[in-house]
C-alpha positions as CSV (number, residue, x, y, z in Angstrom):
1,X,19.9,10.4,-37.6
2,X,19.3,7.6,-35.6
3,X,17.7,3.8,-36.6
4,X,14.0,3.1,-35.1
5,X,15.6,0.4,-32.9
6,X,18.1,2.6,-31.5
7,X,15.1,5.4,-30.8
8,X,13.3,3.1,-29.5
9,X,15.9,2.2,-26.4
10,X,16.5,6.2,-26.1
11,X,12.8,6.3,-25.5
12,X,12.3,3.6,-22.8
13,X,15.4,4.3,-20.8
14,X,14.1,8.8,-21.2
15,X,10.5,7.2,-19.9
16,X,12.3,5.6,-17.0
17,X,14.5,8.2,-16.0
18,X,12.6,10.9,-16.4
19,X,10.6,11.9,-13.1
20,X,7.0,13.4,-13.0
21,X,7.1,17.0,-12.7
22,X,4.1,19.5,-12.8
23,X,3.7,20.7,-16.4
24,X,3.5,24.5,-15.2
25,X,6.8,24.6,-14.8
26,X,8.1,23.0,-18.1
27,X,8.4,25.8,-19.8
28,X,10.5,28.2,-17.4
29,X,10.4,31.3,-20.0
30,X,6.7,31.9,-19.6
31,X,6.7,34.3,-17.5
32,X,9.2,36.1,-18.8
33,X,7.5,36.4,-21.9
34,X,4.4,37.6,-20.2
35,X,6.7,40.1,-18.3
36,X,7.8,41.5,-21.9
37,X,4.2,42.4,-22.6
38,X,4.2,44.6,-19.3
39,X,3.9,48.3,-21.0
40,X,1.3,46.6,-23.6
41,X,-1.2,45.2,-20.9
42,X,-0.5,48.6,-18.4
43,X,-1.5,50.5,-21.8
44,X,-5.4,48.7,-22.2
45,X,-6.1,49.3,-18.3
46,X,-4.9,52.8,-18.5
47,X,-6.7,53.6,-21.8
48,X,-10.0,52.0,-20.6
49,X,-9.7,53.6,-17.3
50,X,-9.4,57.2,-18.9
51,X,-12.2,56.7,-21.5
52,X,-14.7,55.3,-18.6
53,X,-14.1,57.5,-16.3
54,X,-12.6,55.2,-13.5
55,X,-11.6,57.3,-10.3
56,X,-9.1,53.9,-10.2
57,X,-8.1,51.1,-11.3
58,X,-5.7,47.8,-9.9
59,X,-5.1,44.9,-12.3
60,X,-3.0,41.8,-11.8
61,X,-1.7,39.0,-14.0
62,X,-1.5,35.5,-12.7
63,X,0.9,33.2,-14.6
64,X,1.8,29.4,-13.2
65,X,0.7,30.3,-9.6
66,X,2.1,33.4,-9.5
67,X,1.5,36.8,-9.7
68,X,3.9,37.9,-12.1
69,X,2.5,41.8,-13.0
70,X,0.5,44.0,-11.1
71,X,-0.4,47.5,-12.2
72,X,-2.7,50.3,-11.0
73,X,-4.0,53.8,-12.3
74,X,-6.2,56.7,-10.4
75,X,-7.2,57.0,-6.6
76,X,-8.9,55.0,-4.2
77,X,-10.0,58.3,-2.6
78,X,-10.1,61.2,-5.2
79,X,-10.7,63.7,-2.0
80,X,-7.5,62.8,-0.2
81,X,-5.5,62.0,-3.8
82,X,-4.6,58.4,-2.0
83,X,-3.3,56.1,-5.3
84,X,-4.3,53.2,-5.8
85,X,-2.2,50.4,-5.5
86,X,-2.5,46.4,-5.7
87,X,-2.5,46.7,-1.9
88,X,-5.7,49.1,-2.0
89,X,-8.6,46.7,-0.9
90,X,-11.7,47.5,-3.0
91,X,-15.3,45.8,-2.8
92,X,-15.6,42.6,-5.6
93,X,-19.0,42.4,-5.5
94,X,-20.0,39.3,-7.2
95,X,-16.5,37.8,-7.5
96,X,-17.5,36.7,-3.7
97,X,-19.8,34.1,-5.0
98,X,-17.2,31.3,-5.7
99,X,-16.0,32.0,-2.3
100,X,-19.2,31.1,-0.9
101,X,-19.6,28.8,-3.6
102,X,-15.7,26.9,-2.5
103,X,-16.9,26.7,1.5
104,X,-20.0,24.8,0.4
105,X,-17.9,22.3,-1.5
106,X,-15.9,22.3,1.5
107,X,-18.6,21.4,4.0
108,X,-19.6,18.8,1.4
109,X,-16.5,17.1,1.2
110,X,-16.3,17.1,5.3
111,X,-19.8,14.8,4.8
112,X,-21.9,18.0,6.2
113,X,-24.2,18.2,3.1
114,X,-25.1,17.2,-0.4
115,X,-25.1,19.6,-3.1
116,X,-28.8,17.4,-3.8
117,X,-29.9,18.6,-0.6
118,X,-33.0,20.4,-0.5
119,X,-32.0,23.5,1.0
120,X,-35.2,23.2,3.7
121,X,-33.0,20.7,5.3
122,X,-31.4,23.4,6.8
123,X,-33.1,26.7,6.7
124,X,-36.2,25.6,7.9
125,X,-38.1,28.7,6.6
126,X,-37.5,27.8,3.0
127,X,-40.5,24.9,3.5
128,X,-43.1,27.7,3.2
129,X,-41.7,28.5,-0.5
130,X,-43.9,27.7,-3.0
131,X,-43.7,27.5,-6.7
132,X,-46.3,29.0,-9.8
133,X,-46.4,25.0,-10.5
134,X,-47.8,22.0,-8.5
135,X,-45.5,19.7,-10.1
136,X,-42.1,22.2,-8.7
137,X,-39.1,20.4,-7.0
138,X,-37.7,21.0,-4.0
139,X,-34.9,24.1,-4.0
140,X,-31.5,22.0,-4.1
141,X,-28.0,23.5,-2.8
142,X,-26.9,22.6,-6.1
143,X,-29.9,24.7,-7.9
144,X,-28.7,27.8,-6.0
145,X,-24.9,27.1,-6.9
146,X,-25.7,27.5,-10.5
147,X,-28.5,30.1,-10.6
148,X,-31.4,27.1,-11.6
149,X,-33.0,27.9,-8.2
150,X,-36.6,29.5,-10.4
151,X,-36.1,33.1,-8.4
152,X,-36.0,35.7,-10.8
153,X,-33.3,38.0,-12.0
154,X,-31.8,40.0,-9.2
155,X,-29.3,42.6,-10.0
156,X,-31.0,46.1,-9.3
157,X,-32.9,45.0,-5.9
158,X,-29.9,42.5,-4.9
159,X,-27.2,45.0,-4.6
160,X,-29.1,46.8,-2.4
161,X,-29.9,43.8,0.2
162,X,-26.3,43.8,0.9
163,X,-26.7,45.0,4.5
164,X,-29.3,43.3,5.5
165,X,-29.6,41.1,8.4
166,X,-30.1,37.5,9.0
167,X,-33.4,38.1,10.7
168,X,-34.7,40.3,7.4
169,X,-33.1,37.4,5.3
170,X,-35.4,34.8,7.2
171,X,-38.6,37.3,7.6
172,X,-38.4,37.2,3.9
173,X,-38.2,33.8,3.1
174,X,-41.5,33.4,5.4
175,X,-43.4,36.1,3.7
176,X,-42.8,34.5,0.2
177,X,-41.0,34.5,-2.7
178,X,-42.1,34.8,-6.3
179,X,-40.7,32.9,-8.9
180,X,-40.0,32.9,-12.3
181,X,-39.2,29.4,-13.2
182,X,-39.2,26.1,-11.5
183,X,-36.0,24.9,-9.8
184,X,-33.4,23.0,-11.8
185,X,-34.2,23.8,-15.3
186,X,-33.3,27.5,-16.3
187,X,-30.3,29.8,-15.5
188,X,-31.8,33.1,-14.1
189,X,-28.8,34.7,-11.8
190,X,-30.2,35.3,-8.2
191,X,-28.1,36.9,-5.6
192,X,-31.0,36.4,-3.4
193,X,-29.8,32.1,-4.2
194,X,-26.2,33.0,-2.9
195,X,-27.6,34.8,0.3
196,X,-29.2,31.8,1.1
197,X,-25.9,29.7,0.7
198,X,-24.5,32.1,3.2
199,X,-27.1,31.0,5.6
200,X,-27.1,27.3,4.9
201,X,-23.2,27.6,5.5
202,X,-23.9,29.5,9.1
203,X,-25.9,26.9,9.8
204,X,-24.3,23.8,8.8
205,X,-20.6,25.2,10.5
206,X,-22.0,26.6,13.2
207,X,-20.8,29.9,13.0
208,X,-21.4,32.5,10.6
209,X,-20.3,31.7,7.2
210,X,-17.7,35.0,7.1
211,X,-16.2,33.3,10.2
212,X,-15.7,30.4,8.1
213,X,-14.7,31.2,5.1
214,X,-11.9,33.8,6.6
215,X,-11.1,31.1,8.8
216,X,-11.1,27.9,6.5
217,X,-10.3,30.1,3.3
218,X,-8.4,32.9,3.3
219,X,-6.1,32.3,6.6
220,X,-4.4,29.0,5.1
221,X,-4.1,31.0,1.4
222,X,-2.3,34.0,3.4
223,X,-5.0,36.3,2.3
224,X,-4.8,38.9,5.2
225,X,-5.8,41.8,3.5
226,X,-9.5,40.2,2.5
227,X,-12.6,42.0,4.5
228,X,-16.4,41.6,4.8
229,X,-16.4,44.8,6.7
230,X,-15.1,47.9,5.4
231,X,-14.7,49.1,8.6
232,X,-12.0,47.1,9.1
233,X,-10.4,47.8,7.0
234,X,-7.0,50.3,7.0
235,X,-8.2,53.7,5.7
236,X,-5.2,54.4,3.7
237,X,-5.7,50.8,1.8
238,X,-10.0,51.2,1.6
239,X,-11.4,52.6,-2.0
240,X,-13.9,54.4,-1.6
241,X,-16.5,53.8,-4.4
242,X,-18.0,56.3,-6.5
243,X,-20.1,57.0,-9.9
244,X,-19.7,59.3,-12.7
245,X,-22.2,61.9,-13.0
246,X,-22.6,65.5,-14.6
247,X,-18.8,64.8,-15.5
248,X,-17.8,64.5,-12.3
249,X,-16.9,61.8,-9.4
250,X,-20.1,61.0,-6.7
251,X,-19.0,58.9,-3.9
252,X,-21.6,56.4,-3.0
253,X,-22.1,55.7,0.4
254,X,-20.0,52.1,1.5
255,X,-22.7,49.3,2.5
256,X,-21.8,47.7,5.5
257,X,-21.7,43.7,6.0
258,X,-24.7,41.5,6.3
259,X,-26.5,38.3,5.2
260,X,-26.0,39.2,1.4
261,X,-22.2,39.6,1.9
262,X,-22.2,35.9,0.7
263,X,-23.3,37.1,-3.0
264,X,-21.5,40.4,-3.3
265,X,-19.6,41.2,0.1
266,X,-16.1,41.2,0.0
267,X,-13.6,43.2,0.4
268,X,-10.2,41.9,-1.3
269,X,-6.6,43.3,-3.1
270,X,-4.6,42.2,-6.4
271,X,-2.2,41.0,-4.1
272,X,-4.2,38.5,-2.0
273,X,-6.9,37.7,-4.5
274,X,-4.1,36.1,-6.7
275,X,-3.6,33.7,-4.1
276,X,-6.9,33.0,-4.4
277,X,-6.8,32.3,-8.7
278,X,-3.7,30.8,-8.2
279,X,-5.5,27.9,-6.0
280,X,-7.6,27.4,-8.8
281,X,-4.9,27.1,-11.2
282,X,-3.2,24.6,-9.1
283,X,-6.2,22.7,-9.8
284,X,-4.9,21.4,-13.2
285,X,-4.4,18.9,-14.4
286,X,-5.2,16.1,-12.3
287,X,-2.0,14.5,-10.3
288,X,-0.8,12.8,-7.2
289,X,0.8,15.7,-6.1
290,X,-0.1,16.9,-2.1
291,X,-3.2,18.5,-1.7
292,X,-4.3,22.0,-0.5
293,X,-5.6,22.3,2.8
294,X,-8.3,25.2,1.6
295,X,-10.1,22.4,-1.0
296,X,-9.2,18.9,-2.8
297,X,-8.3,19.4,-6.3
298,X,-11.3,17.4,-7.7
299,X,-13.4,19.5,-5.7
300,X,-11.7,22.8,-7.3
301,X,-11.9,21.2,-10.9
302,X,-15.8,20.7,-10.1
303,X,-16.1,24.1,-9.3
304,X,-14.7,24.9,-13.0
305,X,-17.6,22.1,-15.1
306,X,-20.2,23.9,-16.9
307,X,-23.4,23.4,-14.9
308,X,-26.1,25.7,-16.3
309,X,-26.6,26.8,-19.9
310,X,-26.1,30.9,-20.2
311,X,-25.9,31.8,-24.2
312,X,-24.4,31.1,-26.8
313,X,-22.5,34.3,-28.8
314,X,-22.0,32.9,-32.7
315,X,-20.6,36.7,-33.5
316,X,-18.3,37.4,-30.3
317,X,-16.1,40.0,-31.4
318,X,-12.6,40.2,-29.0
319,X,-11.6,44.2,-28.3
320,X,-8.6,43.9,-31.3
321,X,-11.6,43.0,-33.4
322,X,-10.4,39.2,-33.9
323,X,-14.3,37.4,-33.8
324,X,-14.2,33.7,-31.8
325,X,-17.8,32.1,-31.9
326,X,-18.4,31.3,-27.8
327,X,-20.7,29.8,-25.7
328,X,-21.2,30.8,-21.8
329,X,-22.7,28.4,-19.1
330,X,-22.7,28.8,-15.0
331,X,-20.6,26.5,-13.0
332,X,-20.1,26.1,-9.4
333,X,-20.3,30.5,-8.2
334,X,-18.2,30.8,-11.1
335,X,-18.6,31.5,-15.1
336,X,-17.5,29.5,-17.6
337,X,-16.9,29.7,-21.5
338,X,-16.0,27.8,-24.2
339,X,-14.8,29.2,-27.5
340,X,-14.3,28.4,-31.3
341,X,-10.1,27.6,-30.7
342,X,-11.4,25.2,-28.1
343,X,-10.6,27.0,-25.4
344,X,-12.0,27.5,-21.9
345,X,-12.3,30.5,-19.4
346,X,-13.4,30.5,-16.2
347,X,-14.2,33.4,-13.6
348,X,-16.8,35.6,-12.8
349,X,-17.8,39.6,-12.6
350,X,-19.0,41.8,-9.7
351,X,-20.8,45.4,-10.0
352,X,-22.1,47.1,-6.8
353,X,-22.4,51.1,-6.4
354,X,-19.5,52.6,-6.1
355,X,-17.3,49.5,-7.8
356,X,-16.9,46.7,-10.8
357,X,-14.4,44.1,-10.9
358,X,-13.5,40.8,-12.6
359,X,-11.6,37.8,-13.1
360,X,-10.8,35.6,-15.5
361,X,-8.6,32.8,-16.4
362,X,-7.7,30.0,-18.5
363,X,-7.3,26.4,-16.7
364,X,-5.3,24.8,-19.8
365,X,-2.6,27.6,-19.7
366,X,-2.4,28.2,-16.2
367,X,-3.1,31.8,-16.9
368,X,-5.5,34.3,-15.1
369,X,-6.5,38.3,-15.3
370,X,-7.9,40.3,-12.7
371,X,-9.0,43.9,-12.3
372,X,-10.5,46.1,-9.8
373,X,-12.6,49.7,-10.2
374,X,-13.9,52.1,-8.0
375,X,-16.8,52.7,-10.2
376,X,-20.3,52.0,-10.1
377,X,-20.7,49.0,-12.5
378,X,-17.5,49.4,-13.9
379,X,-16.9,46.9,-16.7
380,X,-13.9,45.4,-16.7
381,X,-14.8,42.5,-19.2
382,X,-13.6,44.5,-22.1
383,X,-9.7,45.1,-20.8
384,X,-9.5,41.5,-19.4
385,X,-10.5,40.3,-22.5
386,X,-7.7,42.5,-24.4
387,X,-5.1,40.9,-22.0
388,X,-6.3,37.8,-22.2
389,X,-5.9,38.0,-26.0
390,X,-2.7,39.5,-26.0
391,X,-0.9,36.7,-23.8
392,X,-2.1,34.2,-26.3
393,X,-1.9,35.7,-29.8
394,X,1.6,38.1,-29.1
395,X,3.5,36.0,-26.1
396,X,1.7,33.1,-27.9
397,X,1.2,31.4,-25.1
398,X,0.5,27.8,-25.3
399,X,-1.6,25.0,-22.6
400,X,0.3,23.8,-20.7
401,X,1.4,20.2,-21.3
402,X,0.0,17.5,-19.7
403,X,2.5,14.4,-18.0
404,X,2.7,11.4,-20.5
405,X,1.5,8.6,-18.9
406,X,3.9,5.7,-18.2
407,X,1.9,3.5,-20.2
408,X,1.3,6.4,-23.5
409,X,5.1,6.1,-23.5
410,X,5.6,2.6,-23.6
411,X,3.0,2.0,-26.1
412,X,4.5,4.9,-28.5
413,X,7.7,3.1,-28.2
414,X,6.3,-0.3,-29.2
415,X,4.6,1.5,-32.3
416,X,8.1,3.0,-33.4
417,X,9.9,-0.3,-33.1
418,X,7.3,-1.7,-35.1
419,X,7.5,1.0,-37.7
420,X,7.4,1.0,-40.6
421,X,6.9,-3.3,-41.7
422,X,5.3,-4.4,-39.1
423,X,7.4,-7.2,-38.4
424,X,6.2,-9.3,-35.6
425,X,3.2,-7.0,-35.3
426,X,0.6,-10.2,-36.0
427,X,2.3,-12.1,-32.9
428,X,2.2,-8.9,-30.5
429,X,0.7,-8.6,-27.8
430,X,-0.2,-5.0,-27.7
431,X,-3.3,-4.5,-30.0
432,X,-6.8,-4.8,-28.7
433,X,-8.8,-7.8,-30.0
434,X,-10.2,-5.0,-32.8
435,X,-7.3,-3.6,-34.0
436,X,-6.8,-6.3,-37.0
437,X,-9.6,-7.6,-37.7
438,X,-10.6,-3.5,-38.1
439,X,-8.0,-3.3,-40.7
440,X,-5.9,-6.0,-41.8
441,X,-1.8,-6.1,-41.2
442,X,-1.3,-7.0,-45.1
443,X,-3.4,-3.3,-45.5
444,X,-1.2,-1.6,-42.8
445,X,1.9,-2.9,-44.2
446,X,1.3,-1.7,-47.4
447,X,0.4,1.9,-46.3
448,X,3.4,2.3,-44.1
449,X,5.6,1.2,-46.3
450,X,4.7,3.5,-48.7
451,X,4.6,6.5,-46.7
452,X,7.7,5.8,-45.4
453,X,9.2,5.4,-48.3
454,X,8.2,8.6,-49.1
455,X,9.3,10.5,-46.4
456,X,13.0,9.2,-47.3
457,X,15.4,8.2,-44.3
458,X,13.8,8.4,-40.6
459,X,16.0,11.3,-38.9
460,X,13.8,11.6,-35.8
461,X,10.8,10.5,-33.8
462,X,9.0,13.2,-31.8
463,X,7.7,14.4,-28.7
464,X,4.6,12.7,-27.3
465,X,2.2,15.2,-27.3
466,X,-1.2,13.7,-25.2
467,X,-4.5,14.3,-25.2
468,X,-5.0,12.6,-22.1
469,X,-3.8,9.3,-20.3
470,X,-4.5,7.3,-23.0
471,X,-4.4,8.9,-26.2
472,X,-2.0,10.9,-27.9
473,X,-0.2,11.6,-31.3
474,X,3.8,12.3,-32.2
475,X,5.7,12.7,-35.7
476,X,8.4,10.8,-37.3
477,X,10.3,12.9,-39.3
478,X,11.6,11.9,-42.8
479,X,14.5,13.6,-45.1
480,X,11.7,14.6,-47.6
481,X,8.3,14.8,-45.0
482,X,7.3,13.2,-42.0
483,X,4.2,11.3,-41.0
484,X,2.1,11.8,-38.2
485,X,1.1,9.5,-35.8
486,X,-2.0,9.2,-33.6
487,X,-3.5,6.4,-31.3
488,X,-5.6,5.7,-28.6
489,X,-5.4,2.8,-25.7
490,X,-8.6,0.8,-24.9
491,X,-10.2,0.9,-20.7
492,X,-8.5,-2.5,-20.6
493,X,-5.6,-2.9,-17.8
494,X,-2.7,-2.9,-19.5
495,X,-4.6,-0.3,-21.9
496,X,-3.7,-2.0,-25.6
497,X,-4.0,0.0,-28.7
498,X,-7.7,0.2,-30.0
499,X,-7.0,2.8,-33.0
500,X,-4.0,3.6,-35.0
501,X,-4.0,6.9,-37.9
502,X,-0.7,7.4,-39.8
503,X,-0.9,10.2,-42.1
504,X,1.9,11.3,-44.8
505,X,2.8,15.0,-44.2
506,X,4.4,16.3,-47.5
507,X,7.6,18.5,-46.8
508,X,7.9,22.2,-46.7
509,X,9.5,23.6,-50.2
């Protein structure tokens, strides 16, 4: 048990001492908790591979920039028996739109373009579009980056565009398009909206947008298993695709690469594609850390912001049954939700013939899923989902902490030497010009006193847990209960204390 005044120098001379370290590595047993859960998360991939059919499957598990557990089930080419591995390089379909969508952001931040752009600016063909409406805007980059473009619904026709060539891209675009909105004010998912991308990145870099991202993208991230043409890919390492039918495997005939590859094109493994998700993770939280050649971290967390309203799912149901209320919007090539615990997923699915894949992760906890199948359409939502579940409700995995903020820490100190009568408080200088006159210091005094003389003799002040820079809460612990404390700092410079809540906890019989 230690005296408030002698906490409060432990404090100041922790906050000084202590240096800034990135909070995914404050808690060095995570991974080995997720580790434990290894026969557990190999059991749901297994079990849905079987009861779909899947000729094979590859899964990975992404924790604090790593890629901690990789797994795999089946074949990548049922003739020859080959097995699939997190090697085996397997079509990701639609997971290729945040690629396209990360190169754009790249070109923007190199002052090439404006996400407000209209996308005529450079693909000159795009003028001739017209809308159902006189009163239509102008097709922005930013439009197509979150599916508000107004072109309809694409999945069915889109998939099988894949090979097509920039010349049939253009020749369509001058021909017409039909639309089934106006720009900027419905989500409607286009793959036609990414293959334009694609060619608005050709044209801005100069050379085609595979060239770029391969160059700009995956080289630097080490990715060197990661394809737009299958061809190039090793035989031994290619999945072939296939779909179930009359109870047996089909194998669909492999599309080769063209101006469409920028929706649904590329070719990828667990192993590299974690490279990938674990750039994303790095993203978070904001720091003064080094930056990523591939993309600033701003420009990464942008990527993550909900753009474009999808649904909203009151009755989502999780596969263990557990029900979390969630709502779904489009960000930057990338989906994002937001559920009922207030947490947030980002990622994105692909479905082509012959495969299915997706990823998902959770920015907060630095987590991430992903899976691969060699099935038309194969769904893979339901087993990520399952993981995803399972690393938060059995390894109970928690966000990861943010940094305190030098200043957090030095007001929390202040507040626990004041604590609890408030000597001196009417002379200090740290309270914003509201924080009195909002409740007076004879009514503070009288409510801290009496909590704290309920919670008996102070034994210990807590961790700083923060919201953000400036806002945060802590408990001081008492021999019979403890009271909770929670403030938050005003925009001024030094930030001063705005709000102050101190509420009695009543001990645990």
């Amino acid at each position: 048990m230690y005296p408030l005044t002698t906490l409060l120098c432990l404090l100041t001379a922790l906050a000084v001492a202590q240096p800034y370290q990135p909070p995914a590595f404050m808690d060095p047993n995570r991974a080995a908790t997720v580790k434990a859960l290894a026969p557990k998360i190999d059991a749901i991939y297994r079990e849905w591979a079987t009861k779909q059919h899947f000729p094979g499957l590859t899964y990975g598990v992404v924790v604090d920039g790593q890629l901690i557990l990789s797994g795999n089930t089946g074949f990548t080419d049922v003739a020859q028996k080959t097995p699939a591995t997190p090697q085996s390089v397997f079509r990701i379909a639609s997971m290729s739109k945040s690629v396209t969508a990360m190169a754009i952001l790249k070109l923007r931040d190199a002052g090439k373009l404006t996400l407000d752009d209209p996308i005529s600016r450079f693909i000159p063909e795009a003028k001739n579009l017209r809308s159902f409406a006189t009163d239509a805007p102008a097709i922005t980059i930013r439009d197509l980056l979150t599916h508000a473009g107004g072109f309809p619904e694409d999945n069915p026709w889109g998939d099988r565009q894949l090979a097509d060539t920039d010349a049939e891209l253009l020749r369509h675009l001058r021909e017409g398009v039909s639309f089934s909105n106006v720009p900027g004010i419905r989500y409607e998912y286009s793959n036609m909206g990414f293959a334009l991308l694609g060619r608005i990145i050709t044209v801005v870099a100069k050379q085609p947008y595979q060239q770029y991202i391969t160059e700009q993208i995956f080289k630097p991230l080490g990715m060197t298993h990661t394809e737009w043409e299958y061809t190039r890919v090793p035989a031994a390492q290619l999945a072939h695709g296939y779909r179930w039918l009359n109870e047996q495997w089909v194998e669909e005939p492999l599309l080769a690469d063209g101006s469409y590859g920028a929706m649904g094109g590329l070719l990828t493994s667990i192993d590299d594609f974690a490279r990938y998700v674990a750039l994303h993770l790095s993203a978070w939280p904001p720091r003064s850390d080094a930056e990523s050649p591939v993309l600033k971290r701003s420009s990464l967390r942008e990527m993550h912001l909900p753009r474009t309203f999808r649904d909203m799912n009151p009755a989502f149901r999780l596969p263990s049954g557990r029900t979390t209320p969630i709502v779904n919007h489009y960000a930057y090539g990338l989906g994002w939700s937001h559920d009922v615990d207030n947490r947030e997923y980002v990622g994105h699915s692909g479905g082509l013939p012959g495969f299915g894949s997706q990823w998902r992760m959770l920015p907060d906890y630095g987590i991430g899923v992903i899976a691969f199948g060699n099935l038309t359409y194969a769904g893979l939502n339901t087993p990520n989902w399952a993981v995803i579940d399972l690393l938060l409700t059995e390894a109970k995995l928690q966000p990861r902490q943010l940094p305190v903020s030098a200043i957090l820490a030095q007001r929390k100190a202040e507040l626990v030497a004041l604590l609890p009568d408030w000597n001196g408080a009417g002379k200090s200088t740290i309270f914003a010009e509201n924080f009195f006159p909002d409740e007076s210091l004879a009514d503070r005094q009288k409510a801290s006193k009496a909590m704290f003389a309920n919670i008996g003799k102070v034994v210990r002040v807590g961790e700083l847990k923060p919201e953000n820079q400036l806002r945060g809460q802590f408990r001081i612990e008492g021999e019979r209960g403890a009271v909770d404390v929670f403030f938050t700092l005003t925009p001024e410079r030094p930030a001063l204390i705005q709000q102050l809540d101190l509420t009695e906890v009543a001990q645990k019989l």
